[in-house]
N, C-alpha and C positions, 0 to 999 in steps of 0.2 A: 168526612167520608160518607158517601149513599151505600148504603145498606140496601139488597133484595128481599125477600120474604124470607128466604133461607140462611139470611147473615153474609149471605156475600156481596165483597165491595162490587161495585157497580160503576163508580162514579167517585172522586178526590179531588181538593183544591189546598188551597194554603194562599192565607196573607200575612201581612205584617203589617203593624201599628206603628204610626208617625207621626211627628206635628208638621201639620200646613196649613197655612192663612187663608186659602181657600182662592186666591190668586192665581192663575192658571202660568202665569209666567213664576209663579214660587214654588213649580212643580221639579221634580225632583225630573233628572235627565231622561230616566228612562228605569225600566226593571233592575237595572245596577243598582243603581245609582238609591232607588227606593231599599232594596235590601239594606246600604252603608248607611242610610239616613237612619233606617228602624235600628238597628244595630247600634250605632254612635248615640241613636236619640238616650235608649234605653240604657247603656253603659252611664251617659250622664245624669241619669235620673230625669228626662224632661219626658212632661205629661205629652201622650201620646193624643193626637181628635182626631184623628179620619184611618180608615182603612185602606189599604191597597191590596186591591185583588191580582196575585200576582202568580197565578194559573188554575184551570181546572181540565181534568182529563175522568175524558169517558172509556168505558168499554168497547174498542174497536166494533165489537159488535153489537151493539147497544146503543150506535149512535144513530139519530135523527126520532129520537122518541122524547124527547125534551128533559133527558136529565143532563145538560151541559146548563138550563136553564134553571132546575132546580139545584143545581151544585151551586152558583152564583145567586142566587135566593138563600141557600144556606149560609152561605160565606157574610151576604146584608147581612143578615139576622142575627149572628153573629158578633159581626160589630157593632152592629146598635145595642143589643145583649152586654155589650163591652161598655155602650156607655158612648161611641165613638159616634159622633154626630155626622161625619163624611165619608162615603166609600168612593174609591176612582181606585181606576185599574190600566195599565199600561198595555190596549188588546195589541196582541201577535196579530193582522190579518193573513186569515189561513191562505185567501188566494191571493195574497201579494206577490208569493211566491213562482205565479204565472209573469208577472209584469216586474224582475226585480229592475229594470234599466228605469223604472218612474217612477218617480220623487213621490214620497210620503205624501209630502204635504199638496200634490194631485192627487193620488187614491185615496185619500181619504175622504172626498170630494164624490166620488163616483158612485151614481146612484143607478136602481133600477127603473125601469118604465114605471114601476108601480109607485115612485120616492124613496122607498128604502136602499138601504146600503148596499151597494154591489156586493161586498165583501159579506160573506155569512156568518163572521165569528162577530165580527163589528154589529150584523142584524139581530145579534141571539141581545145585544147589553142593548141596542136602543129598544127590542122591545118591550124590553125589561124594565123602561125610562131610563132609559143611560142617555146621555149626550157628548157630542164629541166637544172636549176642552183643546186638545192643540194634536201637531204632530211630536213627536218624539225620536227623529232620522238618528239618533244614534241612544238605544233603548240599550243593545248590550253590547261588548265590544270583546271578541276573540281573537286570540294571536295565538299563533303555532309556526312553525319551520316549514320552509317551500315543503319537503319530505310528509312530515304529518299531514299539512294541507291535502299534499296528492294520497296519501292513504286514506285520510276520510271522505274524500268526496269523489274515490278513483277515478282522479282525471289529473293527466301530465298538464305540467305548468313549466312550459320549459324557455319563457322568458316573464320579464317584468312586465307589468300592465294589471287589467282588470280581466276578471272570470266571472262569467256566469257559473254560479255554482248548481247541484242539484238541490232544491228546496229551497235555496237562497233566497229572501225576499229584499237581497242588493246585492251586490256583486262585492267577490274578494278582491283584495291589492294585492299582487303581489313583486316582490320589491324580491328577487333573486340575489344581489349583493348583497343585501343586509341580512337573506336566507329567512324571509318573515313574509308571511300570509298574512293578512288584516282583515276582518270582518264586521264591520259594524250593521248589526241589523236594526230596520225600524220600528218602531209601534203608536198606537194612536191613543193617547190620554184620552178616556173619557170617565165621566161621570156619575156616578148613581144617585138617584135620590133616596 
């Protein structure tokens, strides 16, 4: 947690500790999938070497002053402080959320005129030396009831198919018979040094 001059939080992240080969196809599915691993790793007793950065959140109004970039400096430092020679992180792209009908593994691809990352959460870790290791199209996976579905994202879903949802960075399934909403969202493995 970032601290102000007055003690107030500013800025929070959280990771978890895990072993990986450093192999980009040994990378854990996505943010789930990274939680079950550190979890399982640790109930067996296996030495943990890389870190997974697996969010940081700023002060609504405190963002675009670069503590989303110091929270993620905190979090390296941290792991290396641990001993953990690897940090990667499974990024959310915050404006994926504009384009959920395109496939991960194109935006993650899309750059600005200047080379950098269209995406700006993607742009805060490479300019931090992150690099992009893979896509991750299904990072976490949500299910609720047609019902639940239409109350969180108040919107009538009144056959089976695909929804654009609101902030969705892919679209929901939904499958009316089976009364189940599907959501699988994506993220982009990348790297820290």
């Amino acid at each position: 947690m970032l601290l102000d001059a007055d003690g107030v939080p500013v800025a929070a992240g959280w990771a978890v500790p895990l072993r990986w080969d450093g192999r980009a196809e040994a990378l854990p599915s996505g943010y789930t999938d990274a939680l079950v691993r550190a979890v399982e790793g640790h109930e067996q007793g296996v030495e943990p070497d890389t870190l997974v950065i697996c969010g940081a959140i700023v002060t609504p109004s405190l963002k675009g002053q670069g503590l989303a970039g110091r929270m993620l400096t905190a979090l390296r430092e941290a792991g290396q402080d641990a001993g953990l020679p690897r940090v990667v992180a499974p990024v959310r792209p915050t404006t994926k959320a504009r384009y959920p009908l395109t496939p991960i593994e194109s935006f993650l691809r899309w750059r600005r005129e200047d080379g950098t990352a269209l995406d700006p959460w993607i742009r805060t870790h490479e300019r931090l030396g992150a690099r992009i290791l893979a896509p991750a199209p299904v990072s976490q996976t949500m299910t609720g009831t047609v019902a639940e579905w239409e109350g969180w994202t108040d919107l009538a879903l009144p056959e089976s198919g695909d929804y654009v949802i609101p902030d969705g960075l892919s679209v929901l399934r939904v499958d009316r018979d089976a009364d189940v909403g599907l959501y699988q969202e994506p993220n982009v493995w990348m790297r820290h040094r």
